[in-house]
FIVO-790168 format. One record per residue (C-alpha): chain; residue number from 1; x, y, z. Coordinates in steps of 0.05 Angstrom, whole numbers, plus 5000, padded with zeros to 4 digits. Layout:
<recs>
 kolvex gunu   px   py   pz
      A  NUM    X    Y    Z
...
</recs>
This chain:
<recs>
 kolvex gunu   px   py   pz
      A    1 5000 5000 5000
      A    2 5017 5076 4996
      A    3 5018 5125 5049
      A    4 5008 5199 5050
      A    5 5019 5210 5123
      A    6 4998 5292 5142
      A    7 4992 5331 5202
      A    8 4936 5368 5170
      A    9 4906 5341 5109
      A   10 4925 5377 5041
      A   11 4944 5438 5060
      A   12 4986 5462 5003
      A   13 5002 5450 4926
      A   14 5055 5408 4944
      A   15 5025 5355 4989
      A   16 4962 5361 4937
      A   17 5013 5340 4875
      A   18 5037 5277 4922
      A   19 4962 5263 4920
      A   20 4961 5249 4862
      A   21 5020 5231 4839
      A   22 4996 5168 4892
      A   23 4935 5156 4863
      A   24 4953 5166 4788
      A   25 4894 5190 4760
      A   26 4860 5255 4775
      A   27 4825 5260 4846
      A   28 4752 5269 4809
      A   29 4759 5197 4778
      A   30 4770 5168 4860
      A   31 4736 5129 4898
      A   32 4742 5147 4970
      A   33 4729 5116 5038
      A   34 4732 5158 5097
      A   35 4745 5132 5166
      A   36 4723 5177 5225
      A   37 4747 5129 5290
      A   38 4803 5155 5315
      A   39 4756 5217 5329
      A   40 4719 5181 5375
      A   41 4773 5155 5418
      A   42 4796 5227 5433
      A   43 4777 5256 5496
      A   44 4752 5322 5461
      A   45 4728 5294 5408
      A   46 4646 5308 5397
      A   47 4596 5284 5345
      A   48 4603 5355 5310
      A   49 4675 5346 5304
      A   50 4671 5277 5261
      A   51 4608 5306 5218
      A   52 4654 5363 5207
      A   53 4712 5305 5172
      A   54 4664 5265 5137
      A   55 4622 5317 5114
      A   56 4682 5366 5094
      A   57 4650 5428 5115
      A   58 4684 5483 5147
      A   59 4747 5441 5169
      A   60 4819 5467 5160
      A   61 4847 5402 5143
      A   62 4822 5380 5073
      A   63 4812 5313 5050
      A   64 4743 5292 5039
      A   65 4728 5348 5007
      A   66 4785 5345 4955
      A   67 4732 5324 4897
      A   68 4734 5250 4899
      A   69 4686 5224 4856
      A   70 4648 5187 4907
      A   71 4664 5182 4982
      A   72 4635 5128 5031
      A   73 4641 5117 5106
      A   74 4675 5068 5140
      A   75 4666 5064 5209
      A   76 4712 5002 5248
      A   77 4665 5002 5302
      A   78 4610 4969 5257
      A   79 4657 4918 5213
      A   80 4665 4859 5267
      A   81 4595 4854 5263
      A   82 4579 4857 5193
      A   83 4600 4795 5133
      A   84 4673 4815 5126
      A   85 4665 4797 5049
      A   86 4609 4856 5055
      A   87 4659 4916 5075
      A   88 4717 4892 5042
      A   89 4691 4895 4978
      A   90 4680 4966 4995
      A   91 4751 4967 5005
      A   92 4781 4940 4952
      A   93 4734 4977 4907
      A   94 4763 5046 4934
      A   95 4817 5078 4901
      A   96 4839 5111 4970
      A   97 4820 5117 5047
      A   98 4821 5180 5083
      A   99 4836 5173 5164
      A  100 4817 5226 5217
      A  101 4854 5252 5271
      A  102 4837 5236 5349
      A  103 4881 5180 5381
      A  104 4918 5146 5335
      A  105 4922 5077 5389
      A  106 4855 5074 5388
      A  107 4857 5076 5322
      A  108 4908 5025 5318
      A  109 4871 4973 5358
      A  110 4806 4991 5323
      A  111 4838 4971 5257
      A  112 4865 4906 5287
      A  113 4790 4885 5311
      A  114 4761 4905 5260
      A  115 4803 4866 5215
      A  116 4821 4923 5165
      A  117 4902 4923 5192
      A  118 4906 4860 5160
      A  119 4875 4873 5095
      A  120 4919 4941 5086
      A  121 4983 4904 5068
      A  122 4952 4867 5009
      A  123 4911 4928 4977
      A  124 4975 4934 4931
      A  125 4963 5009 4883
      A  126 4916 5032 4933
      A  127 4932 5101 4981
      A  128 4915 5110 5051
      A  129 4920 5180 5082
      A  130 4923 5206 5152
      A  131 4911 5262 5181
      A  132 4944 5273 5244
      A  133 4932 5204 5290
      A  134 4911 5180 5222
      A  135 4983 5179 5202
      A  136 5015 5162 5276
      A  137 4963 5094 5267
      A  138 5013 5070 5211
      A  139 5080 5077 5257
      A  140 5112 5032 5304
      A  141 5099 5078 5368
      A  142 5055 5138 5374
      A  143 5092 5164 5446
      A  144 5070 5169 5515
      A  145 5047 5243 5491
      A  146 5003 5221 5447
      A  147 4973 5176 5477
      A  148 4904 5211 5485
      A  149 4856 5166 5521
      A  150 4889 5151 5594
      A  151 4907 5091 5603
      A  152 4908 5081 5522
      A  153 4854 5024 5507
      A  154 4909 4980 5492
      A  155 4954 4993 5549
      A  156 5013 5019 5508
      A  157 5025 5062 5454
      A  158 5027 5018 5389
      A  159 5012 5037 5327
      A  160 5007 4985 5267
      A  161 5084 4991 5240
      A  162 5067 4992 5173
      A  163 5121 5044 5156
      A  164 5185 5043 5200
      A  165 5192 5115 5231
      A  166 5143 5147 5290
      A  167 5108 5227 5274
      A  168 5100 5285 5316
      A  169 5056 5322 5282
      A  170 5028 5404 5288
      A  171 5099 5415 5305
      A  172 5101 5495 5319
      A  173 5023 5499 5326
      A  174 5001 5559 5356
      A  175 4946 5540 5399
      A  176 4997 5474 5422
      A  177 5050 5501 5458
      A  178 5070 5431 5480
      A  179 5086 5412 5404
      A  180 5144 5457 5407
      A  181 5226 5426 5375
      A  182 5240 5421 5451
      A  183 5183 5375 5460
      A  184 5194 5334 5394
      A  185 5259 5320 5415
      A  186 5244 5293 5483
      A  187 5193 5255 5448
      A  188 5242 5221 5393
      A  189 5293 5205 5440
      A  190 5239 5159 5488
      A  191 5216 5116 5424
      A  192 5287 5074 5403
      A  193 5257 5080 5328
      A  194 5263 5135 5276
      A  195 5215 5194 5271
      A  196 5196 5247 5241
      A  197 5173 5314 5272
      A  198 5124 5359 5222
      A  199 5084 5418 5222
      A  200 5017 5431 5187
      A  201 5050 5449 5119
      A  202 5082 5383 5112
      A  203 5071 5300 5091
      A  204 5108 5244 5090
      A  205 5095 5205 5027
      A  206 5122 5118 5034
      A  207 5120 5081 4973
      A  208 5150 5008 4970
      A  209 5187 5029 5028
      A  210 5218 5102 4998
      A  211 5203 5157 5052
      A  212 5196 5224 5013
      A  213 5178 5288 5058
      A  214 5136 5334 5021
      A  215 5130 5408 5058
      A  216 5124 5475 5045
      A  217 5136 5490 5124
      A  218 5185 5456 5178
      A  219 5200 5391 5187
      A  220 5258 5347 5224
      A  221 5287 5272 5224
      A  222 5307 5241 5284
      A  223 5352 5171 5270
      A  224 5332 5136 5334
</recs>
C-alpha cells in the first residue's frame, strides 16, 4: 500500500501534487472511503467534530472534500459485526482511504478488531492518508504524549508499523505550545525507532518502502 501521512490534510500544492502523483489518476475519477474512528477515541472529540471530517464542511484540514468522485464511510466500530466479504469489497473497490485525527492507538487497535490492519498490506496500488493520528496509526509507536485516552485502550502506545519511523505532528502549532522542537525532541529520543517531527504544511509520502517528505513549512528527522 501507499501512504500519504499529514499533520493536516492537504494543505498546500505540494502535498496536493503527492496526491496524486499516489493515486495516478486525477482526484475526480476516485473512489474514497473515509474513516472517522480515531475521532471518537479522543477525549475532546464530539459528534460535530467527526460530521465536520466526513462531511468536509468548514474544516481546516482537507481531505474529503478534495473532489473524489464518490466518498463512503467506513466506520471500524460496525465491521466485526457485519459479513467481512460485505465491507471489504467496499475496500478494495476504493481507490483511496482518508483517516481522521483523534488518538491514533485507538485507532490502531480499532483497525486490528476490525480486521482492516490485515487487509491494508495486500491492497497493493491503493493510498491510505492520515491526518494527524491518522498517520501516527501506521508507525511503530505513537509516544506516551500522544497517547490521548488515559490509560490508552490497549495499554501501550502501538501503532500498526506499517512504515518504520514514528510522527509528531502540528509541530510549531500555535494553539499547542507543548508541540514545540524542545518537545519533539524529548519525544524522539523515548521511542528507540526513527521519527519524524512535522508541522501543518508538511507530509510524508512511503512508497515500496521510499520515505519522501513533502512540505512547504518545517519539518525534522530524528535517526533513533
Amino acid at each position: 500500500m501507499k501512504f500519504l501521512l499529514t499533520s493536516a490534510g492537504v494543505k498546500n500544492a505540494k502535498i496536493h501534487q503527492a496526491l496524486v502523483e499516489l493515486l495516478g489518476k486525477p482526484i475526480a475519477d476516485c473512489h474514497a472511503l473515509c474513516i472517522p474512528t480515531a475521532h471518537y477515541g479522543h477525549p475532546s472529540g464530539t459528534a460535530t467534530g467527526a460530521y465536520r471530517f466526513v462531511s468536509g464542511r468548514r474544516t481546516p484540514c482537507p481531505m474529503v472534500d478534495l473532489g473524489w468522485k464518490s466518498v463512503g464511510l467506513l466506520e471500524l466500530t460496525v465491521l466485526p459485526h457485519m459479513a467481512r466479504e460485505r465491507w471489504t469489497a467496499w475496500v478494495q473497490n476504493a481507490d483511496i482511504l482518508l483517516a481522521d485525527g483523534g488518538d491514533a492507538v485507538f485507532l490502531a487497535h480499532w483497525l486490528r478488531q476490525s480486521g482492516l490492519a490485515d487487509l491494508l498490506p495486500s491492497l497493493a496500488g491503493k493510498t491510505w492518508m492520515g491526518l494527524s493520528a491518522g498517520s501516527m496509526a501506521m508507525t511503530p509507536r505513537v509516544g506516551e504524549a500522544f497517547v490521548e485516552m488515559k490509560p490508552s485502550i490497549t495499554g501501550d502506545d502501538k501503532g500498526l508499523g506499517l512504515v518504520g519511523f514514528s510522527i509528531f505532528p502540528h509541530l510549531d502549532y500555535p494553539d499547542f505550545p507543548e508541540n514545540s522542537m524542545r518537545h519533539a525532541e524529548r519525544w524522539a529520543a523515548g521511542l528507540g525507532n526513527p521519527s519524524y517531527a512535522i508541522d501543518d504544511q508538511t507530509a510524508i509520502q512511503v512508497v515500496d518502502g521510499r520515505v519522501n517528505v513533502v512540505s512547504e513549512g518545517r519539518w525534522r528527522y530524528f535517526a533513533g
